[in-house]
C-alpha positions as CSV (number, residue, x, y, z in Angstrom):
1,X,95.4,127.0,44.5
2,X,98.4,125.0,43.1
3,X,97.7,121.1,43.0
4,X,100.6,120.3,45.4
5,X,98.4,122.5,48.3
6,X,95.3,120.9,47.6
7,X,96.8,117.4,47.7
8,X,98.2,118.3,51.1
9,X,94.8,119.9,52.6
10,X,93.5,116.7,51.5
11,X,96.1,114.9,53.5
12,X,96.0,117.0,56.3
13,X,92.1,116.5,56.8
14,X,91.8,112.7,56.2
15,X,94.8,112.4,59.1
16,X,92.4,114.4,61.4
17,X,89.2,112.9,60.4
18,X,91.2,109.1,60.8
19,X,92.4,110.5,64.2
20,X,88.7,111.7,65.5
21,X,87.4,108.7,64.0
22,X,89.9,106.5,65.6
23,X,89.1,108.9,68.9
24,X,85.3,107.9,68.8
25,X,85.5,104.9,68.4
26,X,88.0,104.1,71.3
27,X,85.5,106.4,73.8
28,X,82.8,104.5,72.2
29,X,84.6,100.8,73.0
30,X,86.1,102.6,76.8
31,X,82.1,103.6,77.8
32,X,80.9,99.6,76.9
33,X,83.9,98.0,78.4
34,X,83.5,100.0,81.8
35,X,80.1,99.3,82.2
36,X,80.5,95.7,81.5
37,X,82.8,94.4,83.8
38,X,84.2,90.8,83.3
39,X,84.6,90.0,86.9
40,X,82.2,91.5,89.8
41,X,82.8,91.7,93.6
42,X,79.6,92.4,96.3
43,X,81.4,92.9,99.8
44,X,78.0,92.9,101.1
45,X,77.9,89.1,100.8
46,X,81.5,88.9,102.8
47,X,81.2,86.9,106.0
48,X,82.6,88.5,109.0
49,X,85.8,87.3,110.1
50,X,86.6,89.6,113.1
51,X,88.9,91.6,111.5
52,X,88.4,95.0,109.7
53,X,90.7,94.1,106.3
54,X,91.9,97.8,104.6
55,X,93.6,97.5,100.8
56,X,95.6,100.5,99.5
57,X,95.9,100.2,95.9
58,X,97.3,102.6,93.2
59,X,95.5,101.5,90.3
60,X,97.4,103.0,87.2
61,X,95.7,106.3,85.6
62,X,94.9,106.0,82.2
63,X,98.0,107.2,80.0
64,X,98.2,106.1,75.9
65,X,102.4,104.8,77.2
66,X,99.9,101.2,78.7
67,X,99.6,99.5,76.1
68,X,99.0,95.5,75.6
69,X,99.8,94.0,78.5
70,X,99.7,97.7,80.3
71,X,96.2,98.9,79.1
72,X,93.4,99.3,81.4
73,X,91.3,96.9,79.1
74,X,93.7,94.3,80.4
75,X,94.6,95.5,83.8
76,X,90.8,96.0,85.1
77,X,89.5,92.4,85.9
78,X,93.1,92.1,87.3
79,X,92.5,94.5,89.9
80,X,88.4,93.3,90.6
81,X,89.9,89.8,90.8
82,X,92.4,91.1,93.2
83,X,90.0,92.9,95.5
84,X,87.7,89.4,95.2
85,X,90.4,87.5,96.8
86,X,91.2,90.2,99.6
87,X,87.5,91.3,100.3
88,X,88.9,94.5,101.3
89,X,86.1,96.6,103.9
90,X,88.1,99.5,103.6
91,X,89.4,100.7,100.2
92,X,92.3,103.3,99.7
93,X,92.7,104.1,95.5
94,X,95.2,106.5,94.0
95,X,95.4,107.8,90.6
96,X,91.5,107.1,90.3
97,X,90.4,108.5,87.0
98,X,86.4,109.1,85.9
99,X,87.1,106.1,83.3
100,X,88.3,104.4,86.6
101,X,85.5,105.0,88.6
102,X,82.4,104.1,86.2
103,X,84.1,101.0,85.5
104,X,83.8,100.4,89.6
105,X,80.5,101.4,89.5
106,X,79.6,98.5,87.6
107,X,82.4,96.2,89.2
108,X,82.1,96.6,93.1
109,X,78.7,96.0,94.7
110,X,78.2,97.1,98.7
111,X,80.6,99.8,99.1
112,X,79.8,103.8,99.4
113,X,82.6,106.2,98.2
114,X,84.1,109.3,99.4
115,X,85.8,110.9,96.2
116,X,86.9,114.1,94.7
117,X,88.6,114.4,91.5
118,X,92.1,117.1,92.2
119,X,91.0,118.4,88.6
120,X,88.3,118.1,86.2
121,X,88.2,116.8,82.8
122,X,88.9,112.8,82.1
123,X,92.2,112.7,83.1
124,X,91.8,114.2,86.8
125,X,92.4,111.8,89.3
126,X,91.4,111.0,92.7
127,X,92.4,109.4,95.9
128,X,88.7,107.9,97.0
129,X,87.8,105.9,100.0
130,X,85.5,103.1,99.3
131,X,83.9,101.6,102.5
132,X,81.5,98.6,103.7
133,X,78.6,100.3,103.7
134,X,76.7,97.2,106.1
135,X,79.5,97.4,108.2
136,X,80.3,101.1,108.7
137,X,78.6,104.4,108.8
138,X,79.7,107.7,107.1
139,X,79.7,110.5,109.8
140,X,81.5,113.0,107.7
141,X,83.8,113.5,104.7
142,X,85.7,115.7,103.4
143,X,88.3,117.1,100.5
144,X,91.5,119.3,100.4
145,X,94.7,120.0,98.3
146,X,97.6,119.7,99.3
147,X,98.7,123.0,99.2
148,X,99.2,126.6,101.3
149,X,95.5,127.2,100.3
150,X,93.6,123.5,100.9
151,X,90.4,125.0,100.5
152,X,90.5,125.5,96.5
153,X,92.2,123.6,93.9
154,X,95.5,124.6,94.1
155,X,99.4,123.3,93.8
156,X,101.8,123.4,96.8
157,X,105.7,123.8,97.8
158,X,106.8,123.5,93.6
159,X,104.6,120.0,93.2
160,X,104.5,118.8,89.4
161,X,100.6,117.6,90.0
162,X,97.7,119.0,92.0
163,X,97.5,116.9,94.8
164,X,94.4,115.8,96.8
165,X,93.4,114.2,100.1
166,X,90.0,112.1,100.7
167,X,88.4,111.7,104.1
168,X,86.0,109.8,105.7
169,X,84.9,109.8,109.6
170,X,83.0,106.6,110.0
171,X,81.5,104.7,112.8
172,X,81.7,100.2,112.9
173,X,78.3,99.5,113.0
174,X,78.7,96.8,115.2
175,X,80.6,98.2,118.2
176,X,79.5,102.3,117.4
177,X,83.0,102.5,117.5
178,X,84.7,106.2,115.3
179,X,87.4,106.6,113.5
180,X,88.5,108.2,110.3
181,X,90.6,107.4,107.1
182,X,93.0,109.7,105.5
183,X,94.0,108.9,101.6
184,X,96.4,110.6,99.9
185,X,99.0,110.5,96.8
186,X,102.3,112.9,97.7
187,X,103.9,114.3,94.9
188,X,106.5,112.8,92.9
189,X,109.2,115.4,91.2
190,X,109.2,117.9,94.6
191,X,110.1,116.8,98.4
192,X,109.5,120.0,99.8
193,X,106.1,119.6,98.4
194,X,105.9,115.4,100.2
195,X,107.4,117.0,103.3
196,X,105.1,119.9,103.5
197,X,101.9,117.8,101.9
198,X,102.6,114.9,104.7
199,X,102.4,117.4,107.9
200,X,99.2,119.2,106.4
201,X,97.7,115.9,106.2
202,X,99.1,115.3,110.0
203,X,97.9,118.7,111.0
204,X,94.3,118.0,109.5
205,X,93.7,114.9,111.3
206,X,94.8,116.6,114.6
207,X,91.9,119.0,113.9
208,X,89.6,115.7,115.0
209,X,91.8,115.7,118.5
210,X,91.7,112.4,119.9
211,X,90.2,109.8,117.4
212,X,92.0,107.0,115.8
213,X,93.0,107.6,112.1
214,X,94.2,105.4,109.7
215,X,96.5,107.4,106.9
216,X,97.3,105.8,103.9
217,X,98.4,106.7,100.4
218,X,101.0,106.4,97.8
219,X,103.3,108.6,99.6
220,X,106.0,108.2,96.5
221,X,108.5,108.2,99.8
222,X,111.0,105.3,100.7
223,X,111.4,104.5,104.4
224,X,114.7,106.3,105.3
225,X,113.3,109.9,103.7
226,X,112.4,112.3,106.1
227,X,108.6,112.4,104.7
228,X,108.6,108.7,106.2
229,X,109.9,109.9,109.4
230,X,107.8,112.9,109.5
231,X,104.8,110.4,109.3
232,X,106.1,108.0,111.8
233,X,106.8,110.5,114.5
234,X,103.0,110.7,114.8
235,X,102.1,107.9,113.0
236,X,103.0,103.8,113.6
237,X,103.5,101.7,110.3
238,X,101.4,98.8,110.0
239,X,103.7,96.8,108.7
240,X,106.5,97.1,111.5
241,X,103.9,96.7,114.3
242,X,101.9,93.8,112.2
243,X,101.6,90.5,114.2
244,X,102.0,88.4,111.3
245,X,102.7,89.0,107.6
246,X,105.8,90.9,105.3
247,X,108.0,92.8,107.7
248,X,110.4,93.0,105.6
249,X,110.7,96.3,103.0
250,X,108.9,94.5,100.3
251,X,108.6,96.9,97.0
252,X,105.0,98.5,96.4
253,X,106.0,100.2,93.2
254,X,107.3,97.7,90.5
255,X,106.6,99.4,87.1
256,X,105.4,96.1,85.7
257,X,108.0,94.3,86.8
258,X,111.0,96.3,85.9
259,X,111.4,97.2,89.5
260,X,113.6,95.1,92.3
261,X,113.2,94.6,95.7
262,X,113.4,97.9,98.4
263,X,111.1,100.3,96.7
264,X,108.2,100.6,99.4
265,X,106.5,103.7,98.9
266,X,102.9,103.2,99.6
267,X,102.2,102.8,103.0
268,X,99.4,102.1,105.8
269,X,100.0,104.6,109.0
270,X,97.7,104.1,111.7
271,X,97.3,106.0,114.8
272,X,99.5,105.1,117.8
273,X,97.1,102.5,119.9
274,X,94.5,102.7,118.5
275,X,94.7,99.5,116.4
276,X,95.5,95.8,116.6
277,X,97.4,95.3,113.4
278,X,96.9,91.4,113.1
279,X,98.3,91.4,108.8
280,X,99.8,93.1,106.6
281,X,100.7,91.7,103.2
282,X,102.1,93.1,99.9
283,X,100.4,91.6,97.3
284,X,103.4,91.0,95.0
285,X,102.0,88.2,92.3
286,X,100.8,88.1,88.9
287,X,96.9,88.4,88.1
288,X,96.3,85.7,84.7
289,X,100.0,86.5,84.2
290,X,100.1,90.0,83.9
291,X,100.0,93.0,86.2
292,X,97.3,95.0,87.7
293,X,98.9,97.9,88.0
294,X,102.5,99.4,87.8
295,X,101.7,98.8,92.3
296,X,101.7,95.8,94.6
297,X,98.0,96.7,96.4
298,X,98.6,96.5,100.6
299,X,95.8,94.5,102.6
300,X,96.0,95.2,106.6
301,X,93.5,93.1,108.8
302,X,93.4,95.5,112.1
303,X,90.9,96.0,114.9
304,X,90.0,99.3,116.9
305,X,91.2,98.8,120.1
């Protein structure tokens, strides 16, 4: 073997063993930081204040682009602190990874989960609904794609992603009161796939007949697309039918700041009287001067009627 191919095998293998190294050792840092959370939140220590208070929050998957500022390691006492200040009953996640999730496993105290990942391995995300589990109890759940076969995990109407919806039927403990909560994260390269994904999640919730629903989601959809009026011809927005709060079109989607005003694309539908939507807020500041996510979270106080 000449010198000049030995010399570059050796250089090849010491770039792969620095690499795996360097791998380990950031899985090995990710798996202590997650279960050590800086900041902690128990809603089961939350004093009732009449209202049922939902937050929808796309929390950023984990991509190597985040970094600083960006990265998870930063970003996740943002979002605990966040959710510490809103006491949220009801919480709506997109882009949920496993990484994600054990890190709320140690963070957030008092709430049961309905989750399923849209594909396996680390990166797979989810759209999860995490509930007061002293307040409410979980009658029934469920899991589909967004797709012409909803069963199995499968991609629908030319989506770049596989796209999932979470839902859970649960019952207010204190007035046995039903209703259900529909999460869900519309595609972002393909509209036929948001038009097509929003009425399956429509015709889904219909297959409970009468009982109030809340939807809510990243539906990657500004108000004047026809995915937004596709939702609102069965659905009412909370924020136009809010008794106090934002009604203007504040952004939800501000790519760390890069983002102006007018780019509203997560959203909290609720069922046509049903609800007495007393709040809804974008939560459009800075956490320790930096962002939680590339997303403003939503917080809705409502009431079943």
């Amino acid at each position: 073997m000449k010198r000049s191919l030995k010399i570059a095998l050796i250089v090849i293998a010491s770039v792969v063993i620095a690499v795996m190294l360097a791998l380990s050792i950031f899985y090995a840092y990710l798996l202590y930081f997650n279960s050590h959370p800086k900041s902690t939140y128990d809603v089961s220590e939350k004093q009732d204040d009449g209202n049922i208070t939902v937050m929808n929050f796309n929390v950023r998957c984990l991509t190597p682009e985040d970094l600083g500022e960006k990265s998870w390691f930063k970003r996740a006492d943002r979002i605990i602190k966040q959710i510490s200040d809103v006491q949220p009953d009801i919480l709506c996640f997109q882009e949920v990874t496993p990484n994600h999730e054990n890190y709320f496993k140690n963070a957030l105290k008092g709430y049961q989960k309905v989750i399923k990942y849209r594909q396996s391995g680390p990166f797979g995300e989810a759209t999860p609904v995490y509930f007061n589990e002293n307040k409410f109890e979980l009658l029934d759940q469920d899991n589909f794609w967004l797709s012409e076969t909803p069963w199995k995990k499968s991609k629908g109407w030319g989506a770049a992603n596989y796209r999932i919806c979470s839902l859970a039927k649960l019952k207010e403990k204190a007035t046995d009161k039903v209703f259900a909560v529909f999460n869900t994260h519309l595609d972002h390269k393909s509209e036929k796939a948001r038009i097509n994904g929003i009425q399956l999640v429509l015709d889904k919730i219909k297959e409970y007949g009468d009982m109030p629903a809340m939807l809510l989601g990243d539906m990657n959809s500004f108000p004047d697309s026809e995915t937004y009026k596709k939702a609102t011809a069965s659905f009412e927005d909370s924020r136009v039918i809010a008794k106090d709060g934002d009604k203007e079109n504040r952004s939800t989607w501000q790519k760390y700041g890069k983002v102006e005003e007018g780019m509203a694309i997560d959203y909290c539908f609720v069922s046509p009287g049903d609800f007495d939507v007393n709040y809804y807020h974008v939560l459009a500041e800075q956490v320790d001067g930096g962002f939680a996510s590339d997303h403003y979270a939503l917080v809705i106080k409502l009431n079943l009627k």
